[in-house]
N, C-alpha and C positions, 0 to 999 in steps of 0.2 A: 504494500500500500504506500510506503513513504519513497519506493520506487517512482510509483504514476503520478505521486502530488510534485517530485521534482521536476519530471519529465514534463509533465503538462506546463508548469512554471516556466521551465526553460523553453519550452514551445513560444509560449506567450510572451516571454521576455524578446527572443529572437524573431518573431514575425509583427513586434510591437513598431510603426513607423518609426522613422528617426524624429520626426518633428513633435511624435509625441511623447519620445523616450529623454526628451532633455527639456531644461527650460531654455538653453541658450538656443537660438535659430543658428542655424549651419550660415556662415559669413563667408562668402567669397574674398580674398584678399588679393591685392595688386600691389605692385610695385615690390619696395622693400620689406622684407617684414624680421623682424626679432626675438628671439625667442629664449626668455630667460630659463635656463636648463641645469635640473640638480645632479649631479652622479658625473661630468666633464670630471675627469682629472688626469688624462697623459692624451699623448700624442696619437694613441689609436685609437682613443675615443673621438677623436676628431676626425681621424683619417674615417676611421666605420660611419661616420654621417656624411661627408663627404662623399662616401661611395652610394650611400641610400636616397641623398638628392641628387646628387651628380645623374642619376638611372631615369630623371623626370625630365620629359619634355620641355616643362616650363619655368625650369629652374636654371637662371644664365649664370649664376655663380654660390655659392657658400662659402664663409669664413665665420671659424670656430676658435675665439678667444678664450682658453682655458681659463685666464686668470681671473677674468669677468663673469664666468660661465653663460657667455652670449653667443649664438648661433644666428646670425645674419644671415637670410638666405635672399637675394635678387633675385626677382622673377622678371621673361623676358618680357619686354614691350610687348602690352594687349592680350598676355597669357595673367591668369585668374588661380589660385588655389584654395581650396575651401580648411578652412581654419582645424578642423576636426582631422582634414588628413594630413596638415604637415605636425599636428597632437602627436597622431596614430604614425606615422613614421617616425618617429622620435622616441614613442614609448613602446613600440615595438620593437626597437635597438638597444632599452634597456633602460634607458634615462626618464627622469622624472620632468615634465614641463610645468613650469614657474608661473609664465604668462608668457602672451605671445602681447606684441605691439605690432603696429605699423604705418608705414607713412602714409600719412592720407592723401 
């Protein structure tokens, strides 16, 4: 029984919209954006996100300040990325996200 109450849960949690599964609305972002990030602390932590934006389309550069623990990522003229997934690329490489900013 505490089988099918998980399972159903988890059902419902996974086919829940996203718009209704958060309070924040999913944000398109342009230009620059930064992203203050817990867990940076050596050189391959930098190099590993570099290699995980570096793989996007519309990402024209990253620079990863260890000392700061700030992850700048340039997005190219007219390309857009939605706030949740450069979250989810970030905390899927390990690291904890702060906040994110951007230039408006």
């Amino acid at each position: 029984m505490k089988k099918l109450i998980l399972t159903t849960l988890a059902i419902l949690l996974i086919s829940t919209p996203q718009s209704f599964a958060s309070d924040n609305p999913i944000k398109d972002i342009t230009g620059d954006v930064f992203v203050s990030v817990n867990g940076l602390v050596c050189d391959f932590c930098a190099r590993a996100l570099e290699k995980v934006f570096g793989k996007r389309d519309e990402v024209n550069a990253i620079n990863v300040d260890l000392d700061k623990k700030i992850v700048t990522i340039d997005l190219k003229d007219g390309q857009t990325m939605e706030e949740e997934t450069i979250k989810k690329l970030i905390t899927d490489s390990g690291y904890n996200v702060e906040e994110v900013r951007y230039a408006e």
